[in-house]
BASESE-607419 format. One line per field, with one value per residue (C-alpha): x, y negated, z negated; residue number from 1; residue in one letter. Coordinates in Angstrom, 2 decimals. Layout:
<nodes>
u	c(X_...) .
v	c(Y_...) .
w	c(Z_...) .
nr	c(NUM_...) .
rest	c(A_...) .
</nodes>
This chain:
<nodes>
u	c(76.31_77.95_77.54_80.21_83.60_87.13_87.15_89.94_88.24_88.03_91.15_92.91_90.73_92.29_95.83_95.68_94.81_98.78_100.45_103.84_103.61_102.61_105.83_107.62_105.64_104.43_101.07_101.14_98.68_96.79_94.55_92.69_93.44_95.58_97.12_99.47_102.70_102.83_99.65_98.39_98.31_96.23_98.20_99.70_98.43_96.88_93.10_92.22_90.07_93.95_94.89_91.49_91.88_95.39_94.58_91.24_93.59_96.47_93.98_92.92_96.19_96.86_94.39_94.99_98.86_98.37_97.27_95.02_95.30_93.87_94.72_93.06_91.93_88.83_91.28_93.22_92.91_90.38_87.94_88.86_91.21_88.24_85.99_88.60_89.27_85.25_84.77_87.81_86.39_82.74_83.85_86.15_83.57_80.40_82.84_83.66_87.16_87.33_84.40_84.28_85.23_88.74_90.85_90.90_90.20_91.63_90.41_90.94_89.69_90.70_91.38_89.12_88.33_86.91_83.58_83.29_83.50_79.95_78.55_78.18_81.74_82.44_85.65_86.90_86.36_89.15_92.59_94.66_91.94_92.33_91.67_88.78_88.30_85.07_82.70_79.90_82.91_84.29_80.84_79.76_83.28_82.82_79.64_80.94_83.63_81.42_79.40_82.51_83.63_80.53_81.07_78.57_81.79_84.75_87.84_90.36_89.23_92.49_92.44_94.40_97.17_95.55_99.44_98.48_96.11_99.14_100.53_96.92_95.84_97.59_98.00_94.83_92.50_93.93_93.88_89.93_88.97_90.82_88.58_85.50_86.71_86.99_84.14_82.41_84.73_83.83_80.04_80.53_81.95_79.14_76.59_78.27_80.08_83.66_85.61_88.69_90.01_93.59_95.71_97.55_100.28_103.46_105.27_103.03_104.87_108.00_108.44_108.05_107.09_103.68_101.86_102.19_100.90_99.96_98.35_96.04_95.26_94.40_91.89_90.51_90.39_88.45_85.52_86.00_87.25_89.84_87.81_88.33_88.55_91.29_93.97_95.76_98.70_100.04_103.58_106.02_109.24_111.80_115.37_115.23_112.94_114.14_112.81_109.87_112.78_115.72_113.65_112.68_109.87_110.11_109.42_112.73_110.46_110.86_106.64_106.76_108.06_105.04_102.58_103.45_102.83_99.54_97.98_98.09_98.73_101.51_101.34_104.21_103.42_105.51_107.84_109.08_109.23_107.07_109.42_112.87_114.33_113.56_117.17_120.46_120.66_124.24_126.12_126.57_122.37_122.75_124.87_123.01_119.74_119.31_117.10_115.35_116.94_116.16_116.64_112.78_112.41_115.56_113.79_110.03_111.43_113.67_110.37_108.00_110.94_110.69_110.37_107.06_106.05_102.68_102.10_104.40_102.59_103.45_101.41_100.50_98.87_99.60_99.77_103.58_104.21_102.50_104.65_107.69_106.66_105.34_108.72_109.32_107.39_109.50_111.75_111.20_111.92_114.80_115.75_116.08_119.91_120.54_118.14_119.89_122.69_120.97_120.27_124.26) .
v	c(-102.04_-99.49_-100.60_-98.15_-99.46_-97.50_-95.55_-93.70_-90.88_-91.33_-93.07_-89.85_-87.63_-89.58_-88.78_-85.37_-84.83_-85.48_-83.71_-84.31_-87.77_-87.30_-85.30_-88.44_-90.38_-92.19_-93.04_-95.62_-96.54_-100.04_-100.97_-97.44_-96.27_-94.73_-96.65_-96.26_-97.82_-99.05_-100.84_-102.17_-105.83_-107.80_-111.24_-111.71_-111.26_-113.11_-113.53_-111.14_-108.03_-106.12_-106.73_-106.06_-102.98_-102.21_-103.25_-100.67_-97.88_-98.76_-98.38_-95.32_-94.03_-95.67_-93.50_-90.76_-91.17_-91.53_-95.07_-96.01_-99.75_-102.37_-106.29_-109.04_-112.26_-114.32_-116.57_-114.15_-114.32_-116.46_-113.67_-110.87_-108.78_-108.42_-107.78_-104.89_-103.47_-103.55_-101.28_-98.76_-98.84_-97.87_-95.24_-93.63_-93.52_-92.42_-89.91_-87.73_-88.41_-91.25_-91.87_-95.81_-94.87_-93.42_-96.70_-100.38_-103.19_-106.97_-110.50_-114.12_-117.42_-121.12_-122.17_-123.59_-121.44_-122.89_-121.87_-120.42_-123.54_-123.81_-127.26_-130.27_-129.76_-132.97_-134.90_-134.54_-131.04_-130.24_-131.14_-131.37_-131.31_-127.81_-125.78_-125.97_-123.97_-124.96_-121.86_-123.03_-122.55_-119.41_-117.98_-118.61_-117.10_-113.74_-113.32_-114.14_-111.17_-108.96_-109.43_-109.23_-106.00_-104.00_-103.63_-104.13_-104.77_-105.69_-104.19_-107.47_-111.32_-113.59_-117.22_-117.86_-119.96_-122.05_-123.74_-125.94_-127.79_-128.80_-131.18_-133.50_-133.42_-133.42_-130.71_-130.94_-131.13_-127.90_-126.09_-127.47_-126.10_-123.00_-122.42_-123.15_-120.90_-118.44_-118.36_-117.93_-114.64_-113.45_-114.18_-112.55_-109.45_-109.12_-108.57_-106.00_-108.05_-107.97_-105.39_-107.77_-111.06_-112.67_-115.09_-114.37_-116.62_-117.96_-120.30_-120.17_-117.58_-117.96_-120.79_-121.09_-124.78_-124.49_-121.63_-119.79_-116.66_-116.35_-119.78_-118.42_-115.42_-117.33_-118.74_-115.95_-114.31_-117.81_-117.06_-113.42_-112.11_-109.32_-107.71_-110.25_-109.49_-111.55_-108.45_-109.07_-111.61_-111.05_-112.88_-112.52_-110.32_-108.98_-108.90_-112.50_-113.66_-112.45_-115.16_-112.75_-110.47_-113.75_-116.58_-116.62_-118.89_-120.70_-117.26_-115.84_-113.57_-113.29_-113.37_-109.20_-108.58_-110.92_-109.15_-105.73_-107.20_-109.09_-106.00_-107.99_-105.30_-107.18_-106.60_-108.09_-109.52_-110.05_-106.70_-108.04_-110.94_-111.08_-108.93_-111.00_-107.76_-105.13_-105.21_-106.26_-106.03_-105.78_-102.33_-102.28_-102.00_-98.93_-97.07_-98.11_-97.46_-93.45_-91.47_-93.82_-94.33_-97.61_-101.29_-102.03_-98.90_-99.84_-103.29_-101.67_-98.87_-102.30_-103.98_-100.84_-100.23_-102.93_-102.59_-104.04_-104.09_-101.50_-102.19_-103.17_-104.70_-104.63_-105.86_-103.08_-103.61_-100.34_-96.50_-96.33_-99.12_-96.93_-94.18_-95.77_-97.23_-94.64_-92.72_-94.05_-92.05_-89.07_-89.98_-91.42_-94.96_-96.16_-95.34_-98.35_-98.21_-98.27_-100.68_-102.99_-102.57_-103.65_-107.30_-107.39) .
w	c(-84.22_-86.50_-90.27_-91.92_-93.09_-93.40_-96.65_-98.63_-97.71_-94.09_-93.68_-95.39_-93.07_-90.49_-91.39_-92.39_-88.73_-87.54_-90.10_-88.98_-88.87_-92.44_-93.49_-92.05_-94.33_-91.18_-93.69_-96.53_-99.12_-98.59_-101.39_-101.66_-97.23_-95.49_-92.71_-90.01_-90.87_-87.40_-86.33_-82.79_-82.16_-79.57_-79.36_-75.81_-72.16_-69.35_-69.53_-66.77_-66.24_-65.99_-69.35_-71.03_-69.73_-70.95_-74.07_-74.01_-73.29_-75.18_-78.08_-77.10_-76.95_-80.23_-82.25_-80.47_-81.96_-85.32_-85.55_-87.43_-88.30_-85.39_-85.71_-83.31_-83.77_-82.22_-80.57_-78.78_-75.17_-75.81_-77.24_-74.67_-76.89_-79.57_-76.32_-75.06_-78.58_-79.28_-76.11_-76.79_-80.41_-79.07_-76.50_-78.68_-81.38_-78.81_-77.77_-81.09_-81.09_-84.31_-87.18_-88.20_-91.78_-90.68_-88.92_-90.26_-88.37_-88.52_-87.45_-88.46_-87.57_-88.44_-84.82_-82.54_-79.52_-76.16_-75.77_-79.04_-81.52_-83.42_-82.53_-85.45_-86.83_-88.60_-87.17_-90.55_-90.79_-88.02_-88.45_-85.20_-83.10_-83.50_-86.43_-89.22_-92.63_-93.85_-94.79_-92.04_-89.46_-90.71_-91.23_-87.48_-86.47_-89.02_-86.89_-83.40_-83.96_-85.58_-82.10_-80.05_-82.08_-82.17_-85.97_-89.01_-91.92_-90.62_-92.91_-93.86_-92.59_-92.11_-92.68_-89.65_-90.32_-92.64_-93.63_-91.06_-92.71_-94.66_-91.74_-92.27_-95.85_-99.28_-101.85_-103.56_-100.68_-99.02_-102.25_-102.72_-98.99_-99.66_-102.92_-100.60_-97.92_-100.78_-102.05_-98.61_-97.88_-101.66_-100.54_-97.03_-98.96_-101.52_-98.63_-96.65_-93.62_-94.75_-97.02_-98.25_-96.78_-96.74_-95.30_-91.89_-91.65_-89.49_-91.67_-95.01_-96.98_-94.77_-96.56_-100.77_-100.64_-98.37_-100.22_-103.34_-103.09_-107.14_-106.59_-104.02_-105.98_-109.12_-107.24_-105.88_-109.41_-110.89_-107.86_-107.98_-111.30_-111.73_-108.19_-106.23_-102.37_-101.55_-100.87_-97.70_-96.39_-93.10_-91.95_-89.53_-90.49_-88.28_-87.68_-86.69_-89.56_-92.85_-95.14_-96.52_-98.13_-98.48_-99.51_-103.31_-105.35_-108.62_-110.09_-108.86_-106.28_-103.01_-101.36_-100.97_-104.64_-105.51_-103.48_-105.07_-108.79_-107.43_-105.70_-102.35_-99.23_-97.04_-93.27_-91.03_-87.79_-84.83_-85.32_-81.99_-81.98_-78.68_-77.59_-77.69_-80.19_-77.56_-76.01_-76.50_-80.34_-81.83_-81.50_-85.39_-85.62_-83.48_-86.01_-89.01_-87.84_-87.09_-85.05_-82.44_-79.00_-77.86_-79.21_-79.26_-81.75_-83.44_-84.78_-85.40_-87.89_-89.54_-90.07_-91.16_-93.44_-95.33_-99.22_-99.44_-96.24_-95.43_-91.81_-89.16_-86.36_-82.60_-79.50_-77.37_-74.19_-72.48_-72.88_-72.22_-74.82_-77.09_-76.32_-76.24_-79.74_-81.48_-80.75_-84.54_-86.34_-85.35_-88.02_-91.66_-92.68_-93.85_-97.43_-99.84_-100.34_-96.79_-96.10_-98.14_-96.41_-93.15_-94.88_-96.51) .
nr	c(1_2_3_4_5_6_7_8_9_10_11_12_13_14_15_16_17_18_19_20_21_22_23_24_25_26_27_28_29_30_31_32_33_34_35_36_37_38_39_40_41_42_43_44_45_46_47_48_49_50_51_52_53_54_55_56_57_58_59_60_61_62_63_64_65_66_67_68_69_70_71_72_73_74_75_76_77_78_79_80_81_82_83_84_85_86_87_88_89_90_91_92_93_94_95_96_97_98_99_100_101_102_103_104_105_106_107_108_109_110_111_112_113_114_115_116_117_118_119_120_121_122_123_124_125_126_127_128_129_130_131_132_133_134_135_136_137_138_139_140_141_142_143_144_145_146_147_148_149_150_151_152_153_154_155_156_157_158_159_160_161_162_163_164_165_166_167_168_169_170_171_172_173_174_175_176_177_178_179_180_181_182_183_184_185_186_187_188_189_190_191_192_193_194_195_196_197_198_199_200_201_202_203_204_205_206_207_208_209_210_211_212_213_214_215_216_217_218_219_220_221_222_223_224_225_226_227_228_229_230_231_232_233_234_235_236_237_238_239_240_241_242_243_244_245_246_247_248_249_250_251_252_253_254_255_256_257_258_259_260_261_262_263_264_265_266_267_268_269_270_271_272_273_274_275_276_277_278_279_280_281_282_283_284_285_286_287_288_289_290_291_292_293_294_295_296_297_298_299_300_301_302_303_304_305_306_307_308_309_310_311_312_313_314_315_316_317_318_319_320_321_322_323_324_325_326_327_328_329_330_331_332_333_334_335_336_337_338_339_340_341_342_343_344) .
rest	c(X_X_X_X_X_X_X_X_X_X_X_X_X_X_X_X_X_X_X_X_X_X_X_X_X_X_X_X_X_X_X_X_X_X_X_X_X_X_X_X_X_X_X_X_X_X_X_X_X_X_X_X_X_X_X_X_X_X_X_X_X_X_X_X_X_X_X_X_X_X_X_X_X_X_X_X_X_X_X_X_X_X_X_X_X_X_X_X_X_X_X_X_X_X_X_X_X_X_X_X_X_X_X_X_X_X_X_X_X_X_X_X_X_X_X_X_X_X_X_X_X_X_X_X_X_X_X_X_X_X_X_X_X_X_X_X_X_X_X_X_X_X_X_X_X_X_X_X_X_X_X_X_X_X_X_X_X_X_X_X_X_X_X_X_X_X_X_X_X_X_X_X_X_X_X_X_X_X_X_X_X_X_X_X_X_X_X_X_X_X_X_X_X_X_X_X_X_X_X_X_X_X_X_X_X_X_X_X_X_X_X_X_X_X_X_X_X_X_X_X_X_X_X_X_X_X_X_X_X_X_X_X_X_X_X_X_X_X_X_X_X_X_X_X_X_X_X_X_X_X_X_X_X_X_X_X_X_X_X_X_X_X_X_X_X_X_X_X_X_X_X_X_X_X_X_X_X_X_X_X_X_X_X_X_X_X_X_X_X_X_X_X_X_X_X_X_X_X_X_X_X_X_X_X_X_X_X_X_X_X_X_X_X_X_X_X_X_X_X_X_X_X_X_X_X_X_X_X_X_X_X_X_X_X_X_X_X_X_X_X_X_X_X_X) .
</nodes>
């Protein structure tokens, strides 16, 4: 395994190697890296030796464009996209062409994969049949994809979807297993095996009533003090999904104007929208959104636009959807004024 983490340093290193994506201001600032403002995702795809492989060389391709920021989970594909990415990772590492300290990498667990669930969970320990926060879980899944991914530290460690604990027990008893879950990831970061952790969700910040974001931090800051680890959410936001800029909380915030004044890095997920805004997007998005030539770009440079937003992610599974993608970075984002004019 390699023990090293991404660094400031590194990541920086990392950038200053494509300095024209840099003049684009291609790079952002997450907590103290440099990252990609597009990032690779590992969500969809049959479970077959073909895709394992697209997703090794999409990878490669990936860094090799400027990428620098890698999300996966333990349940996708059932295991085999942290298998493929652990491989690319390894070669591309063996072979001179990326140091560990220079990209980030992303995983999450809450949800019960076949083959992979620990044995003795209590019944009431899973909700659903399906997904289970308690620190014995998540610490048996932190070392299942630190196996998987070949890695010592892995960078941020998502709660996956923990809102859906929500559906089986009240208020008070999700907030009391997130503190426990906490305080395992706090734990897991003191001794070396994770950097930060967060929350990657689908309708938990979407939606003001399910999770409060300064709730969550609080108690991360009672376990953790003013360092705690908790610095990541991840949610989806697109052109179809707009509730992480349109929906506002009791503090008159919508969830990315409260992750700027928390110090939480917010990464959007499904820039896509599993790929339902690659075509046929009205003609008026064409004119207001410059420089990229096809509908698929069109929505990625909406997303990694976003005020607030650091990462845009987008499932890659091949070299040519790399190329295609990364097509984006030719050109800047969107500035703020005309942004807003994209959500009038």
């Amino acid at each position: 395994m390699f023990s090293q983490q991404a660094t400031g340093e590194g990541t920086a290193k990392f950038a200053a190697r494509f300095p024209e994506l840099r003049s684009n201001r291609f790079f952002r600032s997450a907590q103290e890296w440099t990252v990609s403002s597009i990032g690779i995702g590992s969500y969809l795809g049959d479970m077959s030796e073909a895709v394992d492989r697209g997703y090794e060389e999409a990878l490669t391709a990936a860094v090799r464009s400027g990428i620098n920021f890698v999300d996966t989970s333990l349940n996708y594909r059932n295991q085999r996209s942290e298998l493929s990415i652990g491989r690319a990772l390894k070669h591309l590492i063996a072979g001179g062409e990326l140091d560990r300290e220079e990209f980030v990498i992303c995983t999450k667990a809450g949800y019960l994969v076949p083959g992979a669930a620990p044995k003795g969970l209590r019944e009431t320990d899973v909700v659903g049949g399906m997904h289970c926060m308690t620190p014995e879980f998540l610490e048996n899944q932190l070392e299942r994809s630190r196996e998987n991914l070949g890695l010592g530290e892995i960078d941020v460690f998502y709660l996956h979807n923990p809102e859906t604990q929500l559906d089986f027990v009240d208020r008070n008893e999700f907030y009391a297993r997130v503190r426990k879950a906490f305080t395992m990831c706090e734990a897991a970061a003191d001794d070396g095996r994770i950097q930060y952790y967060g929350m990657a969700t689908w309708n938990g910040f979407r939606n003001p009533e399910q999770l409060s974001l300064p709730h969550l931090v609080a108690i991360a800051r009672d376990i953790g003090g003013d360092r705690h680890r908790f610095r990541f959410i991840q949610l989806p936001y697109n052109l179809a999904m707009l509730e992480a800029m349109r929906q506002t909380t009791y503090e008159g915030k919508n969830v990315l104007e409260q992750s700027v004044d928390l110090g939480i890095t917010a990464v959007a997920s499904a820039s896509l929208l599993q790929s339902r805004l690659s075509r046929n997007l009205p003609e008026p998005l064409h004119r207001l959104i410059h420089g990229v030539d096809t509908d698929a770009q069109r929505a990625i440079q909406f997303t990694r636009s976003a005020p607030g937003i650091a990462v845009a992610l987008v499932g890659m599974s091949s070299p040519s959807h790399v190329g295609e993608n990364m097509r984006v970075a030719r050109v800047a984002p969107i500035d703020f004024l005309d942004y807003l004019k994209l959500l009038a």
